[in-house]
C-alpha positions in Angstrom: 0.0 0.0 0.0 1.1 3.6 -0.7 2.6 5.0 2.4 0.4 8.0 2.0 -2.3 6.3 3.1 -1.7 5.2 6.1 -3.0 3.1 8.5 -5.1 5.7 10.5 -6.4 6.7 7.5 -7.5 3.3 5.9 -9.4 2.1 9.2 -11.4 5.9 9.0 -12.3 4.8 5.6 -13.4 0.9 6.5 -15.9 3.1 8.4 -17.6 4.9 5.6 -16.3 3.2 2.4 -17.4 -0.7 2.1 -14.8 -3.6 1.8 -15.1 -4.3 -1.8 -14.7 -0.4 -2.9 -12.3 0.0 -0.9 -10.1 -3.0 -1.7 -10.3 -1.9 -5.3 -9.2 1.8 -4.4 -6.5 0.7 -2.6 -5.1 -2.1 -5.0 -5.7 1.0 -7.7 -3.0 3.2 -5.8 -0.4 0.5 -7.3 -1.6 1.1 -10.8 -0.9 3.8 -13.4 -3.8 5.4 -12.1 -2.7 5.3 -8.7 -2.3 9.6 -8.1 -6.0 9.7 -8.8 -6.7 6.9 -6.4 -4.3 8.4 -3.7 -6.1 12.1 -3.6 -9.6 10.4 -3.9 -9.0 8.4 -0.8 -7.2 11.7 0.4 -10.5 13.6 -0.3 -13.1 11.3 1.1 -11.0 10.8 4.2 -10.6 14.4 5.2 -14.0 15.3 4.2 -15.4 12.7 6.6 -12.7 14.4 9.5 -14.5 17.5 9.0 -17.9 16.6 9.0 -20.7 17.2 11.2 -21.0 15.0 14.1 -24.9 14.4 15.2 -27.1 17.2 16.1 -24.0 19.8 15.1 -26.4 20.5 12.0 -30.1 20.6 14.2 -32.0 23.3 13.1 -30.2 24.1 9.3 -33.0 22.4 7.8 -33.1 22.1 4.0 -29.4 24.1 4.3 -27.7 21.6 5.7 -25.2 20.1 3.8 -25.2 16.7 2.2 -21.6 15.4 2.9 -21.7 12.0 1.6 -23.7 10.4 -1.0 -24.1 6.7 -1.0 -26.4 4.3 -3.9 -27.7 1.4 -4.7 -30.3 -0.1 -7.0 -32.3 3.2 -7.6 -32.0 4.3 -3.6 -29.5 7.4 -2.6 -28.9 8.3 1.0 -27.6 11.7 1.5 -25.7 12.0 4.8 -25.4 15.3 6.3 -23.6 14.0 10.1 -21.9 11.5 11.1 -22.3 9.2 14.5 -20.6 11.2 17.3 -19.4 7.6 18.6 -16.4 6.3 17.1 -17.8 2.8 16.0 -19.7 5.0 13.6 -22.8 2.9 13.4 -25.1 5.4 12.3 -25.6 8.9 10.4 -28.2 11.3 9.9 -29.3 12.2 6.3 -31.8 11.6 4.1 -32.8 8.3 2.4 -34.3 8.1 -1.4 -36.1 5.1 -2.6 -37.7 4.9 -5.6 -41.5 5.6 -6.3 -40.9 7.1 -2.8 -41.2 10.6 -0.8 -37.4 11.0 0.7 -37.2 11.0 3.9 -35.0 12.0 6.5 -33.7 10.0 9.6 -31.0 8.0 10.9 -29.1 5.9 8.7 -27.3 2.6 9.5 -23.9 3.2 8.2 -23.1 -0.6 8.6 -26.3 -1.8 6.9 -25.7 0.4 3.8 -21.6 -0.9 3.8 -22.6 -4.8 4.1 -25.5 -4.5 1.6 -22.5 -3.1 -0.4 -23.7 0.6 -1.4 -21.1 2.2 -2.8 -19.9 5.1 -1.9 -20.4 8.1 -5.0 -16.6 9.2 -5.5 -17.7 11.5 -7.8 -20.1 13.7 -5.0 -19.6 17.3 -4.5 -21.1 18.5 -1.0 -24.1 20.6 -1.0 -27.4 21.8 -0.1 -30.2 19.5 0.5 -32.4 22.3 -0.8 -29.8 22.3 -3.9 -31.1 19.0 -4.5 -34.2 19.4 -4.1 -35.3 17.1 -1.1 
């Protein structure tokens, strides 16, 4: 593995990026592509640093901002905190089934990550009023 990413780094992305994903991400750090790997990891992991913990964004409403995006088979969850414990079981965001009003709530982390949602590396934080939740 790249030495820039190091150990305390890869266990704070098991937590938010599933096994599979992240196996692949890693193993691409080795390839010609491996730069683009290295900052993406880079990215996620300090964006999920510097999030919001639970109830740091009570009260924002439809401006809180959507710091993580996760899909799967038509459904997108939209995390705006993460769990304030360090297991990080849950988050708060919103969840978007299909042929479904989204809904906001608390969102099981581990259930999205063993049901093998992937995490969308292409996801620029914003608004949930910008998307129109």
């Amino acid at each position: 593995m790249n030495t820039r990413i190091t150990k305390e780094i890869k266990e704070t992305l098991k937590k938010f990026i599933g096994s599979a994903q992240l196996s692949v991400m890693l193993q691409n750090t080795k390839g010609e592509e491996g730069e683009f790997f290295i900052t993406k990891l880079l990215e996620v992991y300090s964006l999920v640093a510097s999030m919001p913990k639970t109830y740091e964004t009570d009260g924002q409403g439809k401006k809180a901002v959507v710091q993580l995006h996760y899909f799967l088979g038509g459904w997108d969850w939209y995390i705006t905190e993460k769990d304030k414990e360090a297991e990080q079981h849950q988050a708060f965001g919103w969840a978007s089934p299909p042929d479904y009003e989204p809904e906001a709530g608390y969102i099981s982390i581990v259930e999205l990550l063993t049901n093998h949602a992937e995490l969308d590396l292409y996801w620029k934080p914003k608004t949930i009023e910008e998307l129109g939740l």
